[in-house]
TORLUMVEX-724385 format. One record per residue: residue in one letter; x, y, z of N, C-alpha, C in turn. Coordinates in steps of 0.02 Angstrom, whole numbers, padded with zeros to 5 digits, always signed. Example, Ala and Ser with C-alpha at 12.3 -4.5 7.8 and 13.67 -1.06 7.14 Angstrom:
REM residues 2
a+00660-00284+00390+00615-00225+00390+00660-00165+00390
s+00642-00112+00354+00684-00053+00357+00645+00002+00394
END
This chain:
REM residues 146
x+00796-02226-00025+00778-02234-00095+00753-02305-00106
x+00795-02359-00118+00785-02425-00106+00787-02457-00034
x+00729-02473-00009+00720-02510+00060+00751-02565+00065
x+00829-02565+00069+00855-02644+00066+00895-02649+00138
x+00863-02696+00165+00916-02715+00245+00964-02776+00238
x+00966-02784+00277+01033-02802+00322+01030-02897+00285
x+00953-02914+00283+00954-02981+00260+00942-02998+00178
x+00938-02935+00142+00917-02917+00052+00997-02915+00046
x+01029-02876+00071+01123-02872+00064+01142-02933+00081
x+01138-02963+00145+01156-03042+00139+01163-03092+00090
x+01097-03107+00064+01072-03120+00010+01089-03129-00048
x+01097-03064-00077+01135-03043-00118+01227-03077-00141
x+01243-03056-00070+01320-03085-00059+01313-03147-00079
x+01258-03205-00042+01283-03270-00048+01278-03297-00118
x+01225-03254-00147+01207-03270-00234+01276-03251-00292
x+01305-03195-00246+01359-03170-00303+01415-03227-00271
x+01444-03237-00208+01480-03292-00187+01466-03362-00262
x+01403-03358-00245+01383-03443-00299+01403-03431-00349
x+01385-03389-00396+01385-03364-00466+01435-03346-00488
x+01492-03305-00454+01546-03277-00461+01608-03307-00453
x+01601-03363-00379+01648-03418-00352+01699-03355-00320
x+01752-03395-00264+01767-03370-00233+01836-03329-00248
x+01842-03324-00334+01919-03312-00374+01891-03250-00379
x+01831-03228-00426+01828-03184-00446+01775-03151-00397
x+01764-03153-00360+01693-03115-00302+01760-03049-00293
x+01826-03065-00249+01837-02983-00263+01866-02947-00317
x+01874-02949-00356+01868-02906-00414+01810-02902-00446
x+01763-02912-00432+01683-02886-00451+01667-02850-00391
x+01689-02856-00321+01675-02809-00270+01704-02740-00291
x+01758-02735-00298+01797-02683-00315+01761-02646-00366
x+01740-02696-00443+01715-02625-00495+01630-02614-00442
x+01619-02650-00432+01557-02621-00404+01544-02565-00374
x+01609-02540-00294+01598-02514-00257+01647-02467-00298
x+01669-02479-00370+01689-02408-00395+01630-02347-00421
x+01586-02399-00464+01539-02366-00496+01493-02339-00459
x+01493-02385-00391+01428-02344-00359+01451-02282-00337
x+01522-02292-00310+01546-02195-00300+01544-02137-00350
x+01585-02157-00410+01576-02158-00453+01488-02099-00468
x+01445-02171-00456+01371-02127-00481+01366-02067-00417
x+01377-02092-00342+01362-02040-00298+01371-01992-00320
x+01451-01977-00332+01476-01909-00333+01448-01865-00405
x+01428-01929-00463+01394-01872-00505+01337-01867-00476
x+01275-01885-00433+01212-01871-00406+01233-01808-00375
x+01307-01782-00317+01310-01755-00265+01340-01696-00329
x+01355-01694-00401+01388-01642-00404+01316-01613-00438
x+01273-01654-00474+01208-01634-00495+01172-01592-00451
x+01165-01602-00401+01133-01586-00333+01142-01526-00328
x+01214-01505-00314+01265-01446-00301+01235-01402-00341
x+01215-01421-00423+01220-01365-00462+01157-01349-00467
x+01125-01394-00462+01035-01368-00451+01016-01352-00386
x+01052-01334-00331+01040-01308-00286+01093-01217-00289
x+01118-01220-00337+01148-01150-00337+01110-01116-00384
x+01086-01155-00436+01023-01142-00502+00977-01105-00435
x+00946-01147-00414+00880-01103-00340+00882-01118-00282
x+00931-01081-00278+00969-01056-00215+00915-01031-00175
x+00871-01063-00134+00812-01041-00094+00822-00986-00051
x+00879-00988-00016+00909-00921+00027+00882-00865-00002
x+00898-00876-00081+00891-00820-00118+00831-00801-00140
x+00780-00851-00154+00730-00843-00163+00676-00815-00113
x+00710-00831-00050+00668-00817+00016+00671-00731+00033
x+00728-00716+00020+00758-00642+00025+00728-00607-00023
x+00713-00611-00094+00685-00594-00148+00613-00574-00132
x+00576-00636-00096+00495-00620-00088+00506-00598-00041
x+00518-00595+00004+00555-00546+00062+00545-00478+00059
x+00577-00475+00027+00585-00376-00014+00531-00367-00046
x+00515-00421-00077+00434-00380-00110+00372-00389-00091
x+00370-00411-00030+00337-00411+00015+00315-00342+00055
x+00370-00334+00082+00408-00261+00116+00366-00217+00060
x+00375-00213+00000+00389-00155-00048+00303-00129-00064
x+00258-00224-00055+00198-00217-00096+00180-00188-00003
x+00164-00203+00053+00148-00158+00121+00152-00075+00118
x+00224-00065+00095+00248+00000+00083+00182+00014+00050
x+00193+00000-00021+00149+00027-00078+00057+00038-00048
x+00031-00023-00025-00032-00002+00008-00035+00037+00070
x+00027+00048+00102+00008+00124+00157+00000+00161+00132
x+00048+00165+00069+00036+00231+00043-00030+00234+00006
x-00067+00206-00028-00140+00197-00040-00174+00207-00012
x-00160+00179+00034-00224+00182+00092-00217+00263+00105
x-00168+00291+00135-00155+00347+00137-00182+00400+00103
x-00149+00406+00031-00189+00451-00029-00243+00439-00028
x-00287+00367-00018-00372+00371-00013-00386+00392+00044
x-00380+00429+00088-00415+00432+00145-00423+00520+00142
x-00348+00532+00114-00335+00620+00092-00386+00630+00062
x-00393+00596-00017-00432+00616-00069-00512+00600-00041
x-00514+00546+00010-00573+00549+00029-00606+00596+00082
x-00579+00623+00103-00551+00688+00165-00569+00744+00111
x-00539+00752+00079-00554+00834+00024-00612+00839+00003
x-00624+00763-00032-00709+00766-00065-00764+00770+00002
x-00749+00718+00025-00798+00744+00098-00808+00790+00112
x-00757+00872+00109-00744+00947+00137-00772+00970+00073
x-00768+00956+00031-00783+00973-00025-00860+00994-00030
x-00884+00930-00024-00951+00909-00036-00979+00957+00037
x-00965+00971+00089-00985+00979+00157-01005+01060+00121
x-00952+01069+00094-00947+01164+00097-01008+01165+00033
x-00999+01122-00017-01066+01145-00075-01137+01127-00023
x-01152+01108+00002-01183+01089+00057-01231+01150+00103
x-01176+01191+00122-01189+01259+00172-01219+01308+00119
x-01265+01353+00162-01291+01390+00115-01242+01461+00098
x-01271+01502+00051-01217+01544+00019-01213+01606+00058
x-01166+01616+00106-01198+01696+00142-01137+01751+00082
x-01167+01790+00077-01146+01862+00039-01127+01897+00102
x-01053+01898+00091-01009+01928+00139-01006+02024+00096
x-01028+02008+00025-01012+02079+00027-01070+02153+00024
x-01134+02098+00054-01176+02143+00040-01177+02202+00114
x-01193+02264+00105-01178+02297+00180-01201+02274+00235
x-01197+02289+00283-01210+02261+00345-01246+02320+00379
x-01293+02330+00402-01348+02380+00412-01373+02386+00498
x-01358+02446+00528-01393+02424+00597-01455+02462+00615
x-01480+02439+00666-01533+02466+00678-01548+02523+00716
x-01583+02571+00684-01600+02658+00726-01644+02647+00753
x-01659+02649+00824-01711+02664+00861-01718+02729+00853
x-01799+02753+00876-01791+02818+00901-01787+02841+00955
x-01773+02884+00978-01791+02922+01044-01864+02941+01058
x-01873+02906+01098-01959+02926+01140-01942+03014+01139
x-01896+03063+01159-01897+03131+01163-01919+03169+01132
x-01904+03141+01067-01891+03185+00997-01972+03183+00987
x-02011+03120+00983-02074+03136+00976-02087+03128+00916
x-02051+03097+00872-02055+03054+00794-02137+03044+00792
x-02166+03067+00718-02208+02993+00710-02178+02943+00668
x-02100+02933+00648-02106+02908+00585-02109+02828+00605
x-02117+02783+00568-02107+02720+00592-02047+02682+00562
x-02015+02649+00608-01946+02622+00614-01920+02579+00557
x-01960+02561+00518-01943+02522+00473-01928+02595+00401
x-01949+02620+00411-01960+02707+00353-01890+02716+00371
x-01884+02718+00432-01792+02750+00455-01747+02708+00416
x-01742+02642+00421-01709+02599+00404-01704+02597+00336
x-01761+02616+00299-01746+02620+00233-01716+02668+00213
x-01730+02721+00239-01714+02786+00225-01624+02790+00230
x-01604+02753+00298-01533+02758+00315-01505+02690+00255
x-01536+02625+00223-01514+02598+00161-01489+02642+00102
x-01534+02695+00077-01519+02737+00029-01485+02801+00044
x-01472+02799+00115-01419+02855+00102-01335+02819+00083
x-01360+02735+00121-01250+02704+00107-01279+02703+00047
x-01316+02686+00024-01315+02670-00039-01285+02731-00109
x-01316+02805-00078-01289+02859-00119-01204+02845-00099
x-01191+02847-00042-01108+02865-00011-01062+02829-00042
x-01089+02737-00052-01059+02699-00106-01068+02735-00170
x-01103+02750-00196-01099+02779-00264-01038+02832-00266
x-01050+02872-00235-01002+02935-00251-00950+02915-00234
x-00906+02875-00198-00869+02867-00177-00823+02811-00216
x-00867+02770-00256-00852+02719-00318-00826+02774-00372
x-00870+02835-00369-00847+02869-00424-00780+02928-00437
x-00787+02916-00357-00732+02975-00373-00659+02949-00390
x-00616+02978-00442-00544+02969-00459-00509+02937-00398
x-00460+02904-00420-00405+02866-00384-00345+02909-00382
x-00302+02941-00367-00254+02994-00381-00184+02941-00370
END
């Protein structure tokens, strides 16, 4: 605190020796080295209580934990954004694809037999065999449920 050595304390002594004379120098030593304890111990009890006021231990442990808590909190962010960015991506992928109609019939193809000696032409068949599922769905939509 105060930079005083060995020859500033000397010093000192021989000035209070002069000033004081050699009757009263110790009983001015004495209140001296009362008060200065005296002040220590209120500096050391000051000290005490503003170090239990912020108790750094405690403070260190405190950001500590919320440290921990704010990590926690952005995994989990990070996390939910990657889901929600994951869905919209699938999302967007499927509006994307074109629309197939799963429920329209599914139709195969009649060749003819070279035997038979057809003239008809193959595409006439195909239509022809369209409107017959097409009657079979009908009647079959219509008939009662029992």
């Amino acid at each position: 605190m105060f930079d005083i050595g060995f020859w500033e304390i000397l010093l000192i002594l021989v000035l209070a020796l002069v000033v004081l004379g050699p009757e009263r120098l110790p009983q001015a030593a004495r209140s001296v080295g009362y008060w200065v304890g005296k002040a220590r111990r209120y500096i050391e009890g000051v000290k005490e209580q503003v170090g239990s006021e912020f108790d750094t231990t405690e403070f260190k442990r405190l950001l500590h934990n919320q440290e921990v808590q704010i990590r926690e909190l952005q995994s989990k962010l990070g996390d939910a954004g990657d889901i929600v960015t994951d869905q919209y991506t699938n999302e967007l992928d499927e509006a994307d694809e074109p629309e197939v109609h799963h429920n329209e019939p599914q139709y195969e193809i009649m060749e003819e037999d070279d035997d038979e000696g057809s003239s008809e032409h193959p595409a006439k068949k195909i239509t022809e065999q369209k409107s017959v599922d097409e009657k079979q769905e009908k009647t079959s939509s219509e008939k009662p449920n029992d």
